[in-house]
N, C-alpha and C positions, 0 to 999 in steps of 0.2 A: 247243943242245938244242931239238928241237923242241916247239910250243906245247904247253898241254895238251888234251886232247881229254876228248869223253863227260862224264860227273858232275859231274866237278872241276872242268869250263871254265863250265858253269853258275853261274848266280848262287843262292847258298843259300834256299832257300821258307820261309814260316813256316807248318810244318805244323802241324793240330794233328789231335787224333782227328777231331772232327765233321767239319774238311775233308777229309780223308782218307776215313773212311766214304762222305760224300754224293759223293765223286767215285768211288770204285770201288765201291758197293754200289747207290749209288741211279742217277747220271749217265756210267756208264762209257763210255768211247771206245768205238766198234763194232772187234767180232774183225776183225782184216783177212785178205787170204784168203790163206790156208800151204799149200792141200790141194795144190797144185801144187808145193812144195818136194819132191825128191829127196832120199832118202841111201842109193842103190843101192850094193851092195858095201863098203859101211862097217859099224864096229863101233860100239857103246857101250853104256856101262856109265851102269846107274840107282841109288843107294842108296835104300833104301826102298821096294825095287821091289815088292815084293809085294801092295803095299796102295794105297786111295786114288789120289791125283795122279800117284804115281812110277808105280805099275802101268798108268793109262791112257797115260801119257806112251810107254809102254813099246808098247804098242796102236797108238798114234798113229805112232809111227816105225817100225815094222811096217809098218801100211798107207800109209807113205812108201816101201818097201821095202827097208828097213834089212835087212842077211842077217846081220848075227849082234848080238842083245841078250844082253847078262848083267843079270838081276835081282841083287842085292846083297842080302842078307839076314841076318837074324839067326837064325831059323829057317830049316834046310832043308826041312822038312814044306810049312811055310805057303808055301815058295818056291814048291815044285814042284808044291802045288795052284793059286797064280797062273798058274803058266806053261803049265799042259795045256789050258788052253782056247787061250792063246795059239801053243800049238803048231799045235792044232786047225786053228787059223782060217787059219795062215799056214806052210802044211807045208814050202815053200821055203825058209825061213830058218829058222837054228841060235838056240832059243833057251836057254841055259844057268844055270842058279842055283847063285851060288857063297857062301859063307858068309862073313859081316863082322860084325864084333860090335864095334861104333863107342863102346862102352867099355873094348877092350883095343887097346894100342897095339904088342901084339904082332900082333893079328889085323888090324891095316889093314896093319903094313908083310908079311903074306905074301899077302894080297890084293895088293897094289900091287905084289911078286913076281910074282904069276899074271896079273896085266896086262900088265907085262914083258914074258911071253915072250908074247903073243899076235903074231901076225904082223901085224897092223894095230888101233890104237885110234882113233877118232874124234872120238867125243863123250862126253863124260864129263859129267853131270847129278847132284848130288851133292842129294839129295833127303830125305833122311833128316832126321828131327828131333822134337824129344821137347819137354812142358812138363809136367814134373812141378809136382802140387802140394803133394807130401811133400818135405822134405828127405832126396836119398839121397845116398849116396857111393859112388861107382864102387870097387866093390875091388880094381880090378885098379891103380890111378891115383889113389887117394885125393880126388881133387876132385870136386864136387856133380856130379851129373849131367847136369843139362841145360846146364850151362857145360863139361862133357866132350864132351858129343856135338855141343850144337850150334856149338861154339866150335875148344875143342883139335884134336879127332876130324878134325874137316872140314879144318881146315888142316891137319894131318897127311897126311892124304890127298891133299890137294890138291896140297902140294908134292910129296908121292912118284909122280901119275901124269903128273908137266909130263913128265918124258922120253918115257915111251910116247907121249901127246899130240902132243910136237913131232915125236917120230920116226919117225908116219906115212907110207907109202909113196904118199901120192896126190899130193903135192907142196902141197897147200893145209893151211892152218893145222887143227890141233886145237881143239877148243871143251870149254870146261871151264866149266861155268854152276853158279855157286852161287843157293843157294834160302833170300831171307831172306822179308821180311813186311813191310807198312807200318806194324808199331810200332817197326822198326825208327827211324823215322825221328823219332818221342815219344819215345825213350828218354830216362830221366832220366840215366843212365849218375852215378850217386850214388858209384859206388864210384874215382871217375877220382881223388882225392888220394890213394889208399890205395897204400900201400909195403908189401912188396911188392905188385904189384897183384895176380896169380894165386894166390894164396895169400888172399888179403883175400874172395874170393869161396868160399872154402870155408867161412865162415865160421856156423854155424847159428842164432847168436842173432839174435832178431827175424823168424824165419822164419813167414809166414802165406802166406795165398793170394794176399793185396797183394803180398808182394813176392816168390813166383813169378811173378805175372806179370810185374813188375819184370825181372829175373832172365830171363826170354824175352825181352822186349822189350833187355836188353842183350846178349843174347848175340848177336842178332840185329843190333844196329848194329856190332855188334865183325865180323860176318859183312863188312858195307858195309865197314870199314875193312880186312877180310882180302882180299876185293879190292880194293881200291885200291892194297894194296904189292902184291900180286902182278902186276899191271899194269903196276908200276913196273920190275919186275927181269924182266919178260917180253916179248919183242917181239912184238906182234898178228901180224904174220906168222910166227910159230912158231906161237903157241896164243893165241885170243883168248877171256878172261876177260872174263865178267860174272857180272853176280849179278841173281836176277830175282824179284818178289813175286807167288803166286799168288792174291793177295788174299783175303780168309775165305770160306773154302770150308768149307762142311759135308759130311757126309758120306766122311768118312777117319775114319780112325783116332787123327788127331791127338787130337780132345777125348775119347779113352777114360779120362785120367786127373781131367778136373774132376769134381768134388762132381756128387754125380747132382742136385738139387737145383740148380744152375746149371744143368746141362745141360737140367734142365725148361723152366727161365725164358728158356735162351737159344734153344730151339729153334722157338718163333714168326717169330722175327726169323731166324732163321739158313735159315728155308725161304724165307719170302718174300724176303729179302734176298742170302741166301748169292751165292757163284759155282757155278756148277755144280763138279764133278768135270774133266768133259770139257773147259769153256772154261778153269778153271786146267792141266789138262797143255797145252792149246794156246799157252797162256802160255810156259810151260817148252819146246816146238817153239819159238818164236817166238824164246828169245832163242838155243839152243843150236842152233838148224841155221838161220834165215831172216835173223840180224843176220849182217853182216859184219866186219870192224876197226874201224869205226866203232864197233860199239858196246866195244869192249876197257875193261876197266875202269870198266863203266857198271853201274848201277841201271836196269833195266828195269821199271816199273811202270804199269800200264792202258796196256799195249802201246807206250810209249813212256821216250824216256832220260829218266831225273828226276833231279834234284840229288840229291847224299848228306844224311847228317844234318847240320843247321847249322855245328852242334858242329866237324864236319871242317873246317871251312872258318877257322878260328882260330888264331893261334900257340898256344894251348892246346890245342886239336885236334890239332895237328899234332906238340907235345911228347909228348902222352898216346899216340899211334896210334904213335909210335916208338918210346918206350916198352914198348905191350904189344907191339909187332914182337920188339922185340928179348927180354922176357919169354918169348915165345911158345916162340922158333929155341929158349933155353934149356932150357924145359920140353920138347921136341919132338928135341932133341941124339940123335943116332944115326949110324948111318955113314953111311948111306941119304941122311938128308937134309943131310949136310955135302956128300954128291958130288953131290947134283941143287945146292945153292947154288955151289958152284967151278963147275959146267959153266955156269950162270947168268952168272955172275962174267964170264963169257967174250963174256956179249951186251953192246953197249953199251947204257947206260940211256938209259928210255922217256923 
């Protein structure tokens, strides 16, 4: 078996928030230069395209000269007012808004049908993501919602677009980049003893704004763990996975749910300090079109591979992450994704 590469060959950091903040808010590594990256005659699909990161991301490979973007969306309205500027600006390329509603897991596997049939998929940027500070419950799925969307949802998706991905007509691998955060990397991950474990997380008692954020910052390393088995059962030259952190960026849509009263306090900090808009999609460029197999299975963060959470790097780590794998396939059981796992089955492991 060959060695391991990317995150896991690293030695585990001791991260904590302050070093984390002061290296990507205050001391960031300089943008390196992408504007010369291609992706002429290719496709890809953005979730959460309509807003913030994913929407410039969307901009940005455009003016790489991408010819055909699908914005991903919740709303069709808000899609197709994103995209008419972007029509605008770039009348040569097809850009299309297709509806996903990343709390039914009816609506991602006919999304992930309509990827299917496209005649070529590329790059797939999987952007989407919520922090609720309400306890809700997804009614379509029963489970909390921000451990629906940013957790279930994603891997759902993920594994339904490996086919289209791999079975691109350019001969070069597929890029499928998930989109965590560097709390992933502080998570307390409180809930790792808990049996069943998926179920343990719908759970409402003790619910405040402490342990949403909690609750983000887990779903978010569980993100770092969903790549890293997907890398495992995927050969970089099929489709090369990573996952990348746009670092706190203001200016999305993301903080529409905190208490307007935070949103007071944090907005000093969050202008002088934030990332732009623009330099986090450059981010998302950076790791889904300019990394190569090198990076498969990596943590992208302030432009460079970073270790995973410590935590992974444990025989506990590694019981718990096999664990929610195999929790996961359970929760996620369809025909869909039994036949992308058999054709899987077929590659030999990474």
């Amino acid at each position: 078996m060959a060695a391991p590469v990317g995150s896991i060959s690293l030695p585990p950091g001791k991260d904590t928030f302050l070093k984390i903040f002061i290296k990507h808010q205050i001391r960031p590594n300089p943008k390196p230069p992408l504007e010369s990256n291609s992706v002429t005659q290719q496709t890809a699909v953005i979730t959460g395209g309509n807003t913030g990161i994913g929407l410039e991301c969307g901009r940005l490979l455009l003016s790489l000269q991408l010819s055909h973007l699908i914005l991903a969306v919740r709303s069709l309205k808000k899609g197709e007012e994103a995209a008419a500027p972007l029509r605008k600006l770039y009348p040569e390329a097809k850009v299309d808004v297709w509806h996903l509603d990343l709390s039914s897991y009816e609506s991602i596997r006919g999304f992930a049908r309509k990827c299917a049939a496209l005649s070529r998929l590329d790059i797939a940027i999987l952007s989407a993501g919520i922090m609720n500070m309400a306890f809700d419950i997804s009614l379509s799925t029963g489970h909390e919602e921000t451990f629906q969307v940013n957790y279930l949802s994603t891997a759902l998706l993920a594994l339904l677009l490996l086919p289209s991905l791999k079975n691109n007509p350019s001969g070069t691998p597929g890029r499928l980049t998930l989109v965590a955060s560097g709390a992933a990397l502080i998570a307390e991950l409180s809930e790792l003893n808990e049996v069943p474990l998926i179920h343990s997380l719908d759970k409402q008692e003790g619910w405040n704004a402490s342990a949403a954020k909690k609750r983000y910052d887990t779903t978010k390393a569980m993100v770092l763990m969903l790549t890293l088995k997907l890398s495992k059962i995927t050969k970089a030259e099929n489709t090369v996975i990573n996952v990348v952190d746009p670092t706190f960026t203001p200016g999305t849509g993301f903080f529409r749910n905190l208490p307007f009263l935070m949103r007071v306090f944090a907005w000093p900090l969050a202008t002088l300090l934030g990332t732009s808009v623009n330099n986090a999609a450059w981010r998302y460029i950076d790791a889904a079109v300019a990394r190569g197999e090198e990076s498969h299975g990596s943590f992208l963060s302030d432009w460079e591979i970073h270790p995973f959470h410590a935590f992974m790097y444990t025989e506990q780590g590694n019981r718990f992450m096999d664990r929610l794998w195999n929790e996961t396939l359970k929760e996620l059981d369809c025909p869909e994704v039994r036949e992308v796992l058999e054709s899987l089955r077929e590659e030999p492991a990474v």
